[in-house]
C-alpha positions as YAML, in Angstrom:
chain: A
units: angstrom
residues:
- id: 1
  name: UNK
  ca: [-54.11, 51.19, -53.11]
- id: 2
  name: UNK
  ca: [-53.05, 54.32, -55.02]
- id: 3
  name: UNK
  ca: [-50.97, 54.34, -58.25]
- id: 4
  name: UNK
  ca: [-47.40, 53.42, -57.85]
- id: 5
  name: UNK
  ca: [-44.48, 56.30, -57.21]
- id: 6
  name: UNK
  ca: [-41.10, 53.80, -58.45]
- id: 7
  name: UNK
  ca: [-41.25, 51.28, -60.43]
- id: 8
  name: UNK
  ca: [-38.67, 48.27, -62.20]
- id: 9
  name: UNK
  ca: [-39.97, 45.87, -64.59]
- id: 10
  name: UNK
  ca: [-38.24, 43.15, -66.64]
- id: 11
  name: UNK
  ca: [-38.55, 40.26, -68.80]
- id: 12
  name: UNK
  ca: [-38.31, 37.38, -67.57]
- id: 13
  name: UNK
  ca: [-37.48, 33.79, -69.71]
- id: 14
  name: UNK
  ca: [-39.83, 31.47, -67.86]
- id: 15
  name: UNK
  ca: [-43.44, 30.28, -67.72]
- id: 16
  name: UNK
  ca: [-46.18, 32.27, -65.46]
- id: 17
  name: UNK
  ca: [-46.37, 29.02, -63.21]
- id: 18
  name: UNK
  ca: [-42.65, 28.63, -62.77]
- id: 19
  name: UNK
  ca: [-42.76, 32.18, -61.61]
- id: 20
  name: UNK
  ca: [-45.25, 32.41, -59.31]
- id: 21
  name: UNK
  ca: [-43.58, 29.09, -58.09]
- id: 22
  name: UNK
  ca: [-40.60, 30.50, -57.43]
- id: 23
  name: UNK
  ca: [-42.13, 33.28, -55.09]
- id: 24
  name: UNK
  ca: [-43.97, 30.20, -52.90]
- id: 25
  name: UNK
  ca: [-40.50, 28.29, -52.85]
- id: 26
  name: UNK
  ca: [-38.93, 31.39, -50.80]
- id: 27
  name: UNK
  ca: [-40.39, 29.44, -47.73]
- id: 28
  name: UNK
  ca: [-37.78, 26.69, -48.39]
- id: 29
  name: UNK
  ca: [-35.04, 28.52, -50.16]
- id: 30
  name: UNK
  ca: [-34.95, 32.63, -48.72]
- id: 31
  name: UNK
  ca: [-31.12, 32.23, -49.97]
- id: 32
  name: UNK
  ca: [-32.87, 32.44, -53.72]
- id: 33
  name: UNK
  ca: [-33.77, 36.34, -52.56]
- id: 34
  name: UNK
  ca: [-30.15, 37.47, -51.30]
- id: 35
  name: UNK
  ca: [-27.70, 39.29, -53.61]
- id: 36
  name: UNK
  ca: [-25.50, 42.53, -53.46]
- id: 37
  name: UNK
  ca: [-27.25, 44.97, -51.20]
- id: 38
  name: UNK
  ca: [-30.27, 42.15, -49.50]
- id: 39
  name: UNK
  ca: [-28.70, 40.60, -46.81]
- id: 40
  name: UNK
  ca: [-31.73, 38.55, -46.50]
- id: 41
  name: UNK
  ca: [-35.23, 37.10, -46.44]
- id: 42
  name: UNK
  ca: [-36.65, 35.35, -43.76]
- id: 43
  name: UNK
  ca: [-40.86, 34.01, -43.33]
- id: 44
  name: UNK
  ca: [-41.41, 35.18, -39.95]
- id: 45
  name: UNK
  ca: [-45.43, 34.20, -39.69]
- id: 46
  name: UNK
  ca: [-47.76, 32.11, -41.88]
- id: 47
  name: UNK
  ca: [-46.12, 30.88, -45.31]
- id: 48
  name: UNK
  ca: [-45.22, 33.11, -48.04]
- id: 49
  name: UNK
  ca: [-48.19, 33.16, -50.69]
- id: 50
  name: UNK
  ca: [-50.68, 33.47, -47.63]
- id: 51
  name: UNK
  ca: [-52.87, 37.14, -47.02]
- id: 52
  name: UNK
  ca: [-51.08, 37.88, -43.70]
- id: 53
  name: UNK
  ca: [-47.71, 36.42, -43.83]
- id: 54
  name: UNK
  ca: [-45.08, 38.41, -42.60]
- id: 55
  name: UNK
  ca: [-41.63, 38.46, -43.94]
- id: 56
  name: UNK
  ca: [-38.68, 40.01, -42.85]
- id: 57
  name: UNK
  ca: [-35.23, 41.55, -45.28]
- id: 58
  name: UNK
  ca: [-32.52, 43.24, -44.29]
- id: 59
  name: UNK
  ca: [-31.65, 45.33, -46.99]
- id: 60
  name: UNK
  ca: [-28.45, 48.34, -47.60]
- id: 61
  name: UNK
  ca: [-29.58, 51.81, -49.13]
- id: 62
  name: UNK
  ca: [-26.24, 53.65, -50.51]
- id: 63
  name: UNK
  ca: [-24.57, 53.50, -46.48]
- id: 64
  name: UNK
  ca: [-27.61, 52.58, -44.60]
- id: 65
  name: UNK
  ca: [-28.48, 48.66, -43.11]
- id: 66
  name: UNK
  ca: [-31.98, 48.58, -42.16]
- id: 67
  name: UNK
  ca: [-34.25, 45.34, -41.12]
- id: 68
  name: UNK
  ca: [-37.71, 45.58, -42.91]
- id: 69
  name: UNK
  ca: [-40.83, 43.83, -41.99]
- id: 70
  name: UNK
  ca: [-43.74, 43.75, -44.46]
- id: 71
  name: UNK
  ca: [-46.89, 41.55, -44.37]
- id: 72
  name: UNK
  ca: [-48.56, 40.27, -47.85]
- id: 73
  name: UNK
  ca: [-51.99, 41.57, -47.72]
- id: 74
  name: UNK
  ca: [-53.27, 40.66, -51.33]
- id: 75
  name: UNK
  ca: [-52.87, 37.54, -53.22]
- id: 76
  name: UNK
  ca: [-53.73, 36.19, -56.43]
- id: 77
  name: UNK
  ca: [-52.53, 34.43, -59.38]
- id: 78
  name: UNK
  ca: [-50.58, 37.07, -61.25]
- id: 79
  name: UNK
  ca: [-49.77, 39.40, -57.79]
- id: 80
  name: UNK
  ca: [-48.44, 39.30, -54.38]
- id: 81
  name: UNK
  ca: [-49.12, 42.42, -52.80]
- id: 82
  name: UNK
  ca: [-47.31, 43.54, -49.52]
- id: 83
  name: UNK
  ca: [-47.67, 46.50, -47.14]
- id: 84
  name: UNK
  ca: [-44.07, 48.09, -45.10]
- id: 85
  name: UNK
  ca: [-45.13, 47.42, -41.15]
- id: 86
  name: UNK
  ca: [-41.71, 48.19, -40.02]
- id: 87
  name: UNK
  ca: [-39.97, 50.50, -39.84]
- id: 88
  name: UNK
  ca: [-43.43, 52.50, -39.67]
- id: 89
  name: UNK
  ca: [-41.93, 55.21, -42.17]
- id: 90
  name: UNK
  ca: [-42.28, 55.84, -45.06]
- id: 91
  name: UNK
  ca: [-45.53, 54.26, -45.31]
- id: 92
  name: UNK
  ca: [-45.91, 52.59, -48.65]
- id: 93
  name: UNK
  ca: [-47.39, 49.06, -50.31]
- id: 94
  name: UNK
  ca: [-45.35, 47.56, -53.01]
- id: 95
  name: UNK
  ca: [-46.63, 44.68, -55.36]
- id: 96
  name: UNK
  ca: [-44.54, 41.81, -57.38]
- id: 97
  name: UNK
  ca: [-47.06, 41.15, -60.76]
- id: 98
  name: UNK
  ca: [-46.30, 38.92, -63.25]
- id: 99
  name: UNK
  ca: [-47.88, 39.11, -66.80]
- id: 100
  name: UNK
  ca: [-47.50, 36.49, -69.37]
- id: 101
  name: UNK
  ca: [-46.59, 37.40, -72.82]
- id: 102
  name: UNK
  ca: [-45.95, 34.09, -74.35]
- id: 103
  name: UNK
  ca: [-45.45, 30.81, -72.71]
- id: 104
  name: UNK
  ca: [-42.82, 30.89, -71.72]
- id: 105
  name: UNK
  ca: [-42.06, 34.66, -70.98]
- id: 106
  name: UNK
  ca: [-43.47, 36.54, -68.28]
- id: 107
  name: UNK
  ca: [-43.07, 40.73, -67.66]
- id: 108
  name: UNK
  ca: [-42.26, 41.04, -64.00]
- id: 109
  name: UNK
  ca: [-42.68, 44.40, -61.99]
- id: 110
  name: UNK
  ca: [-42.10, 45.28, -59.20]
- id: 111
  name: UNK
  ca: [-44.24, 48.42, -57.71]
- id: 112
  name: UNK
  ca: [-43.57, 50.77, -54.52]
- id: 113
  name: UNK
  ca: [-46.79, 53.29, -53.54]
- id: 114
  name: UNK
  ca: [-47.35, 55.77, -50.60]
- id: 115
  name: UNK
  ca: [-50.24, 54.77, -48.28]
- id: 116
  name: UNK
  ca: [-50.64, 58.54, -46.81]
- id: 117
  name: UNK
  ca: [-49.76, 62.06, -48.14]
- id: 118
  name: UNK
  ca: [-46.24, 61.68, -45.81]
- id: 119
  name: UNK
  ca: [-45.28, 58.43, -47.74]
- id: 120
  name: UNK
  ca: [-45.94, 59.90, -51.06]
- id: 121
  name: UNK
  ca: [-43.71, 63.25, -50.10]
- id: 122
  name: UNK
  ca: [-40.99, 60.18, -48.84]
- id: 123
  name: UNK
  ca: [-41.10, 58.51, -52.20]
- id: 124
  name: UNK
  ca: [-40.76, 61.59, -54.11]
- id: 125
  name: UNK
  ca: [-38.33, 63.35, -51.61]
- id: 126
  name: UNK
  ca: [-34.60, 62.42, -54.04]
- id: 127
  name: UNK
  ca: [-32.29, 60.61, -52.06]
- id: 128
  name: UNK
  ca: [-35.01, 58.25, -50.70]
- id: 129
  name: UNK
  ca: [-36.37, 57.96, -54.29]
- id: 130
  name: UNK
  ca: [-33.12, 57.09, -55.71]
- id: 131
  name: UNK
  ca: [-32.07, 54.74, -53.37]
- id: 132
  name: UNK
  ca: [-35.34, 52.46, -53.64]
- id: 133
  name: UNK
  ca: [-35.02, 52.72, -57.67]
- id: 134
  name: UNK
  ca: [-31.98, 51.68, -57.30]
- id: 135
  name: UNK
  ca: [-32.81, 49.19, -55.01]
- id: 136
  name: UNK
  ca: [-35.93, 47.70, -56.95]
- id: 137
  name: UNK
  ca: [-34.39, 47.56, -60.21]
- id: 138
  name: UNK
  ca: [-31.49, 45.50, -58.44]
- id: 139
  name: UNK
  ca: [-33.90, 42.99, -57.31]
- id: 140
  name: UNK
  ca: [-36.18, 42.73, -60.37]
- id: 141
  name: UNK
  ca: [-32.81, 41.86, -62.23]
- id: 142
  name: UNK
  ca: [-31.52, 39.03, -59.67]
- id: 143
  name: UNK
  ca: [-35.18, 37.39, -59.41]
- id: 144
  name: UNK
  ca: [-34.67, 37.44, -63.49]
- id: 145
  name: UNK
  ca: [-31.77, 35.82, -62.86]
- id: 146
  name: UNK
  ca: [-32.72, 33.38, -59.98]
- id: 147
  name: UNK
  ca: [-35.88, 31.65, -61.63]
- id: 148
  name: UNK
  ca: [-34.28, 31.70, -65.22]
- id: 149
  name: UNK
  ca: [-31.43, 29.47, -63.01]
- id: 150
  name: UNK
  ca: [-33.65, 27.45, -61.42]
- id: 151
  name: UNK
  ca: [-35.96, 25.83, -63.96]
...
């Protein structure tokens, strides 16, 4: 995995377990992962927190609706790590790590990286860059606000 292109990080007013338990809860409640421009979030194999789950979101960028798949392929304690499978383009990884910094306070990032030389020129290429900054900081902010809600 290379070093990350776009990043969004925030603080986050809960313990390290409560938020790596709200990522495993996503199974029962993918309505906890839909705000303004994510339509959705839907398991569509294994169980999410599993190497090899796949999950699907349908997400808006600025006037474009597309369906995404991605499938986890590294978990640990801190880290769910996820490759893009579809649409094939641009090809990138992102991660969700979670660091404590006191108990009950956790930094939470979110991380997008290229895969090949073409998904690194995608990343870097403006209006796609924008538009998943935009996107990623939007989601770091409603998952602050999601598990600080539901503890």
């Amino acid at each position: 995995m290379s070093m990350p292109t776009i990043s969004a990080q925030t603080v986050v007013s809960v313990s390290a377990d409560q938020a790596r338990s709200w990522f495993l809860s996503l199974d029962d409640h993918p309505e906890r992962y839909r705000f303004g421009t994510h339509d959705g979030f839907e398991i569509v194999q294994g169980s999410f927190g599993d190497v090899g789950s796949r999950f699907k979101t349908r997400e808006k960028f600025y006037f474009l609706k597309l369906e995404l798949l991605f499938e986890l392929v590294e978990v640990d304690e801190t880290s769910f790590r996820f490759r893009l499978i579809r649409p094939s383009w641009p090809q990138v990884w992102g991660s969700f790590k979670m660091r404590e910094l006191e108990p009950a306070s956790v930094s939470l990032q979110l991380e997008i990286g290229p895969t090949t030389q073409l998904g690194a020129f995608w990343l870097k290429f403006y209006p796609v860059a924008a538009a998943i900054r935009q996107q990623i900081t939007s989601e770091v902010v409603h998952i602050k606000a999601s598990m600080e809600s539901s503890v």
